[in-house]
C-alpha positions as CSV (number, residue, x, y, z in Angstrom):
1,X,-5.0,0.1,-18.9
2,X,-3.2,2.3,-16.5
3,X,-5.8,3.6,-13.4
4,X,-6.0,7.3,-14.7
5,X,-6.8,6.2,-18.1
6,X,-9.9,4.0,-17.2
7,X,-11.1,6.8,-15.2
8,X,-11.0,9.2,-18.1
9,X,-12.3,6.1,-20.3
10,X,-15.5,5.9,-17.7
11,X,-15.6,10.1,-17.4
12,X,-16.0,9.9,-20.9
13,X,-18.5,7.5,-21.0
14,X,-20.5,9.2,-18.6
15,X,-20.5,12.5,-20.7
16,X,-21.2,11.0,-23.7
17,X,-24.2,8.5,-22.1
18,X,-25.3,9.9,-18.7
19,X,-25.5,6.7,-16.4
20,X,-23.1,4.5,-18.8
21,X,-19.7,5.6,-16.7
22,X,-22.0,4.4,-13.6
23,X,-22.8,1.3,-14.5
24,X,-19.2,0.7,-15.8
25,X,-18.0,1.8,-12.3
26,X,-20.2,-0.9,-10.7
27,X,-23.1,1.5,-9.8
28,X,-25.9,-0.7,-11.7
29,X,-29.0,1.2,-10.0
30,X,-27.8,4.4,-10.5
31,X,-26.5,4.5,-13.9
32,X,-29.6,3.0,-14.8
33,X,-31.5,5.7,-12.8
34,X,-29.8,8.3,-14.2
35,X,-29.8,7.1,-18.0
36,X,-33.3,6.8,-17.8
37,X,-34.6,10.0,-16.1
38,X,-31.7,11.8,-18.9
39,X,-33.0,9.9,-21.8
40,X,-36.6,10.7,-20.7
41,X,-36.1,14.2,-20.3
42,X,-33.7,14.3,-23.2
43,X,-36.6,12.9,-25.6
44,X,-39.0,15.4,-24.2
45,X,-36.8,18.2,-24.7
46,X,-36.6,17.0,-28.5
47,X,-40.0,17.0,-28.8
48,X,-40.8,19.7,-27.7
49,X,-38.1,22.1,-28.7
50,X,-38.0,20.0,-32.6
51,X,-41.1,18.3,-33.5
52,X,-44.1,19.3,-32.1
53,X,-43.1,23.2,-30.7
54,X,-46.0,24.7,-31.4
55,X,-48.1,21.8,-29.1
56,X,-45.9,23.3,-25.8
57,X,-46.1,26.1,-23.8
58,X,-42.9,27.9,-24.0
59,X,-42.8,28.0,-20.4
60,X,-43.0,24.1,-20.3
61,X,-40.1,23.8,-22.8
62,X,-38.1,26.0,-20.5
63,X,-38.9,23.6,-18.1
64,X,-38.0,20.6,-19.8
65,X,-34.8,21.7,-21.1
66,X,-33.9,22.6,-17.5
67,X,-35.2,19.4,-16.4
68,X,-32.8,17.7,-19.2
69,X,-29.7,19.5,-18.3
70,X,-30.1,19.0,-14.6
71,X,-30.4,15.4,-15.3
72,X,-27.4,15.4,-17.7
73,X,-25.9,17.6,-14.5
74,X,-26.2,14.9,-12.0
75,X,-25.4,12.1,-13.6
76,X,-21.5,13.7,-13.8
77,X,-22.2,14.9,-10.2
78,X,-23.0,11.7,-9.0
79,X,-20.0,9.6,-11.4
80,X,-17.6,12.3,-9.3
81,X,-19.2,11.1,-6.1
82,X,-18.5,7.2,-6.7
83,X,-15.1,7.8,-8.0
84,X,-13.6,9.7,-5.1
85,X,-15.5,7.0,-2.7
86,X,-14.2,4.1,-4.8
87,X,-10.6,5.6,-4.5
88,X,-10.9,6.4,-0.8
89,X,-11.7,2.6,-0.7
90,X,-8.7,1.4,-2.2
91,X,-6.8,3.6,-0.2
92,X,-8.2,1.8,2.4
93,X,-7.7,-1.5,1.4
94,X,-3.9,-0.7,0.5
95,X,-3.9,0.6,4.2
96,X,-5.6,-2.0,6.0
97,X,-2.7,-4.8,4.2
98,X,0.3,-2.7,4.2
99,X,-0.7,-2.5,8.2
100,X,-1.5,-6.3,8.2
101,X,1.6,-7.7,6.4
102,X,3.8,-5.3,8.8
103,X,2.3,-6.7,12.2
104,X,3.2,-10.3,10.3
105,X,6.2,-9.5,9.3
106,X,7.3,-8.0,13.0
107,X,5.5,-11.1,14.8
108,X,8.0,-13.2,12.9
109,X,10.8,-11.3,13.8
110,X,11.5,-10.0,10.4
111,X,11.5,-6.2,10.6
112,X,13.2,-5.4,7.6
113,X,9.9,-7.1,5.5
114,X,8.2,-5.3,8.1
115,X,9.3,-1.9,7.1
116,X,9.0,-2.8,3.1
117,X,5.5,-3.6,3.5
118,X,5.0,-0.1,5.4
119,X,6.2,1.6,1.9
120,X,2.8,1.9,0.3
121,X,1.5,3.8,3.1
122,X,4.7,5.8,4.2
123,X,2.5,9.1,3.1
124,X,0.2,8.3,5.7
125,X,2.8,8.4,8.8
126,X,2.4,12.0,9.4
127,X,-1.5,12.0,10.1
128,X,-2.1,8.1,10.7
129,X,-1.7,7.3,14.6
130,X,-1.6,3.7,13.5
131,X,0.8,3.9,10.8
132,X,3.2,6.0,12.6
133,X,3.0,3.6,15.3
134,X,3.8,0.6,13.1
135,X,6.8,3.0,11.8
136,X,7.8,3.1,15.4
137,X,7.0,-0.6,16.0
138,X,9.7,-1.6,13.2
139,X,12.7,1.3,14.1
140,X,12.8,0.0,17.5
141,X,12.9,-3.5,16.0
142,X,15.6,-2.2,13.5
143,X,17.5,-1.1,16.8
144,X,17.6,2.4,15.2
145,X,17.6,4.9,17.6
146,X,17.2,7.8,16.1
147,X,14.2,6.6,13.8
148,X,12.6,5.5,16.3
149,X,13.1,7.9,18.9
150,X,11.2,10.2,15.8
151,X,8.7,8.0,15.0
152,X,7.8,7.3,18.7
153,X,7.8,11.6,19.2
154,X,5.4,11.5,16.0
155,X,3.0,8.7,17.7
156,X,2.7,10.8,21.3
157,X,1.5,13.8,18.3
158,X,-1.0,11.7,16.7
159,X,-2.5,10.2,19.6
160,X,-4.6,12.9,21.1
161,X,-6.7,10.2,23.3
162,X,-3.9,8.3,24.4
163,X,-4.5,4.9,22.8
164,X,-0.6,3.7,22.7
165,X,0.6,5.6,25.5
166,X,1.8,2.8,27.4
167,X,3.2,1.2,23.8
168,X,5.2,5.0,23.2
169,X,6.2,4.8,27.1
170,X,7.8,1.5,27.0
171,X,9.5,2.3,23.5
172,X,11.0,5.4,24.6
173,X,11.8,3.7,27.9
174,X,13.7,0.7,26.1
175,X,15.2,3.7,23.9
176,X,17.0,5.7,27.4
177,X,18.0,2.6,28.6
178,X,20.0,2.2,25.5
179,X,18.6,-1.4,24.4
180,X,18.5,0.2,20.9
181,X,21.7,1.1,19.2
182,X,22.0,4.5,17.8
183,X,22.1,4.6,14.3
């Protein structure tokens, strides 16, 4: 099952049986939270809106059909919530080894793996100071100069505080002195 079809799989769920999605996403408290305080107010609603009406108030049925639907409400509220934090996390993860398996690759000399790994994340170069530094890392290792002459000009953009300035400094310095080939 591809990614976007379990998430409309669990979406529907969740619309179908507030909490259910939840606790199919791995959120056992909350799903279970949720399914209860819906199928309590859901019940009420039924009572008093079906079988007993005339035993109510009609301002307390108002209040329990709102109570219901803002139940029903925040269960979807919250499923939304733990999706987009479960996909942040494993864009994240992808990150953290694409990064990981790069430094490897270049520590055994083997840019060219080095740059494959940095695929997965190659969206991420334009706003990631540490992924456009990896992408500098493995140009100047590639020996190509105008790559990395780019990708080191994209690192001094990205690092506002300076973190790899004496990293770009030596890169661009090895780059002047010609010890990378142009391209």
């Amino acid at each position: 099952m591809s990614l976007a079809a379990g998430r409309a799989w669990i979406t529907l769920l969740n619309l179908l049986a507030p909490g259910a999605g939840l606790i199919v996403l791995g959120r056992l408290a909350s799903g279970l939270l949720f399914g209860a305080l819906f199928g309590l107010c859901a019940n009420a609603a039924v009572w008093a809106t079906l079988l007993v009406p005339d035993e109510f108030p009609r301002w307390s049925k108002l209040a329990i059909l709102t109570l219901a639907a803002l139940s029903y409400l925040a269960a979807q509220v919250r499923l939304a919530q733990s999706m987009r934090r479960e996909a942040q996390r494993r864009q994240t993860d992808i990150r953290r080894a694409a990064l990981v398996a790069a430094r490897e690759c270049l520590m055994q000399r083997d840019p060219v793996a080095a740059l494959a790994a940095l695929r997965a994340v190659q969206h991420l170069a334009a706003r990631d100071v540490v992924v456009a530094y990896r992408y500098a890392q493995v140009y100047t290792a590639l020996q190509d100069a105008d790559a990395a002459h780019a990708a080191w000009q994209q690192v001094r953009r990205l690092d506002r505080d300076g973190v790899y300035r004496d990293e770009r400094r030596a890169g661009e310095k090895a780059l002047r002195r010609g010890r990378v080939s142009q391209s």
